[in-house]
C-alpha positions, 0 to 999 in steps of 0.5 A: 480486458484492456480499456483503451480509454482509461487514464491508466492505459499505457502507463507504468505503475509500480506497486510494492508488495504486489504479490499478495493481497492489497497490493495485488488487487491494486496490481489486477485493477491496473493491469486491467485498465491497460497498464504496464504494471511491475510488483515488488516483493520479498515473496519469489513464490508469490511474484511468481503466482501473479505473474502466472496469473497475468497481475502483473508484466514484471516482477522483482524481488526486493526488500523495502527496507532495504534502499540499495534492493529497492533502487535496483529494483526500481531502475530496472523497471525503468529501464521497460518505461518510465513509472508514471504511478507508485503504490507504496503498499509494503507493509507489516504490522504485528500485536502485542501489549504496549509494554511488550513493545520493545525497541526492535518490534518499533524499529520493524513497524517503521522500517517497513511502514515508513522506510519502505515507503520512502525508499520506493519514493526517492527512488522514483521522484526524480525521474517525476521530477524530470517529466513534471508529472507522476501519482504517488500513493501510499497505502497507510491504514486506519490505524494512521488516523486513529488509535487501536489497542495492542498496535502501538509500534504499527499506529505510530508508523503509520501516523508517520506515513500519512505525515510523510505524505503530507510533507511531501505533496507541499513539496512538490505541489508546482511539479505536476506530481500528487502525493496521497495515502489510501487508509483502508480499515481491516481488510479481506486479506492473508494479514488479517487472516494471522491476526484472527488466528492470534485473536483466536489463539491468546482468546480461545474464541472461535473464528466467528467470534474473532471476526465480530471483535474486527469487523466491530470497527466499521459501520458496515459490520463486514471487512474491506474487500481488496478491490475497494482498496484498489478502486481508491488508487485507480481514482487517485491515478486518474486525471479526474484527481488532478487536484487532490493531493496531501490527502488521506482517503479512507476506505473503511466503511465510516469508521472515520 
């Protein structure tokens, strides 16, 4: 139902990685509040399924990491209105012990953790520039403020995604434009989903036990629902927010 009356209403906001997961929760939240939301994936199928499931008005598949995808992407979307909010929410992680971390398993954390995240951005500030006015997010994580085992390549790019973000809100503070990070701790989605399994694979534990070794890091005891995630962006989007920029806002349950 759409709420005439939300900060959200009426704009464009664009979320990366909008078919599944964080990235679709976000996109459900926005299109709820009124918005015009567009989603960007690599998945055809899953752009598809939230585009029959009213997620999102338009859909375009493209590869983040790839700036010449992601630029057309974006200009076509521009062309419906301009976007007003960026989720920068794409992103990958894979496990493996440090010393099985070769130089292609960082180069893939950070092509699509931080090159991601920056070709979204350079491909929709100028147009903020222009206005004077636009909310950029990105969804890092807890691994961006904090150390896990196993996750080298992944932590260090998400370390250099919040440090982006950080440059980047000083940068253009005087343009009416925010910059921030959402680090959500382990989340209710598909990815952590194929981490149980490869816990459960290399350990020969069960699921239960496999979800216990996850949810130990949040206070909580429970995963991150998606929504709270969302909830988080919605109120980085909002003019109550106006003032909050450069900022790494943890959803974790007081793991941090």
């Amino acid at each position: 139902m759409q709420n005439p009356a939300h900060p959200s209403s009426t704009r464009h906001v664009l979320v990366t990685g909008g078919g599944r997961g964080i990235g679709r929760a976000i996109a459900t939240a926005f299109k709820e509040d009124g918005a015009t939301v567009s989603i960007i994936g690599r998945d055809r199928a899953a752009l598809d399924a939230a585009l029959a499931t009213a997620v999102a008005d338009r859909a375009y598949v493209a590869d983040v990491t790839d700036p010449h995808a992601v630029e057309a992407a974006i200009r076509e979307a521009e062309g419906v209105a301009p976007i007003e909010v960026l989720v920068a929410n794409a992103g990958a992680a894979e496990s493996a012990p440090f010393l099985k971390h070769d130089p292609a398993l960082f180069r893939r954390m950070f092509d699509v953790n931080v090159v991601g995240v920056v070709n979204a951005v350079q491909a929709v500030l100028p147009g903020m520039l222009a206005r004077k006015s636009g909310r950029i997010i990105a969804i890092a994580s807890t691994a961006g403020l904090k150390g896990y085992a196993y996750v080298s390549a992944y932590s260090a790019a998400k370390h250099a995604a919040i440090g982006l973000v950080r440059s980047l809100a000083l940068e253009v503070a005087r343009d009416g434009i925010t910059v921030n990070a959402v680090c959500p701790g382990f989340t209710d989605t598909d990815l952590v989903g194929e981490s149980l399994e490869r816990i459960m694979q290399s350990t020969g534990r069960d699921r239960a036990a496999a979800l216990a070794s996850l949810t130990k890091h949040n206070p909580q005891g429970r995963l991150v629902e998606p929504g709270e995630v969302a909830d988080a962006a919605r109120w980085l989007a909002g003019p109550g927010a106006g003032s909050v920029t450069g900022q790494a806002i943890t959803v974790a349950g007081g793991e941090l």
